[in-house]
Steps between C-alpha positions, in 0.01 A plus 500: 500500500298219643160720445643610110517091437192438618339793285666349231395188538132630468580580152843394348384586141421869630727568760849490339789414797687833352218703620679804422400462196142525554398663807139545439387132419192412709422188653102421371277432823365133352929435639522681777171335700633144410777571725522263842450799679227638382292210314296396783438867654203617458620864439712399212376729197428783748879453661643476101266800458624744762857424474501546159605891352154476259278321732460209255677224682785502224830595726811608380788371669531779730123442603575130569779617754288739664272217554700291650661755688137615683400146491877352756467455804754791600254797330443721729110498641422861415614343071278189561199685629524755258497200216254328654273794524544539128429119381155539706399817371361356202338780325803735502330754737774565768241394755387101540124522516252240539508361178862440529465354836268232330756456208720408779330328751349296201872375390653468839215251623529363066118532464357293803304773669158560393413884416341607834831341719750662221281857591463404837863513560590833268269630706673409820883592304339875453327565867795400675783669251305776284605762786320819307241325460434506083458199463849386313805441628822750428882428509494607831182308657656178308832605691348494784311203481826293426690678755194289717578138322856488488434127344366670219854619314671188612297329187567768291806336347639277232850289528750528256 
């Protein structure tokens, strides 16, 4: 219920408290990435994005639960990767290439590495976790790679 009044909260004049009523109303994205949570991650839009059924950050309010539900700290690690792998696989491929590696490595340092250090270390990211060797990155390579930096998934969560 806690999760419902916080959804509703996003948009009281949408987001009737009978939502019975009107199971298909849509929380717009320009809400959603002012929340705490989310407003100061970098990842924001593409987070809203994934989670949400169309891909255009708007979330029902069965998205928003599944959001929050990947994003606790009780997910299970297999969930969070699998998330995780989507949000960085910015061009929809199944596969994170080097392009999205950049898209990544470019928000998580927020723009203070010059070109050559942000393709420097994509480089690095693929020869040590690309393990067939075509240059991107599948669920299981990223898999992998986490399994290696157990840190990683420990930030890979929002509080309620």
């Amino acid at each position: 219920m806690r999760l419902f009044y916080r959804y509703q909260d996003l948009a009281p004049q949408l987001v009737p408290l009978d939502y019975t009523s009107c199971p298909d109303v849509k929380v717009p994205y320009e809400l959603i990435g002012t929340m705490p949570e989310l407003k100061d991650n970098p990842f924001r839009q593409r987070i809203a994005q994934v989670f949400s059924q169309d891909g255009d950050g708007h979330m029902t309010l069965d998205n928003f639960l599944d959001m929050f539900s990947v994003m606790s700290e009780m997910a299970p690690r297999d969930l969070k990767a699998y998330y995780a792998f989507k949000i960085y696989d910015f061009n929809d491929d199944n596969y994170i290439c080097a392009w999205d590696l950049e898209q990544t490595v470019t928000r998580l340092t927020r723009g203070e590495l010059s070109a050559e250090e942000v393709s420097l270390v994509c480089e690095k990211v693929l020869d040590e976790a690309d393990s067939d060797h075509d240059g991107r990155l599948s669920l299981e390579d990223f898999q992998s790679m986490i399994l290696r930096s157990p840190d990683f998934l420990s930030t890979f969560h929002i509080r309620i």
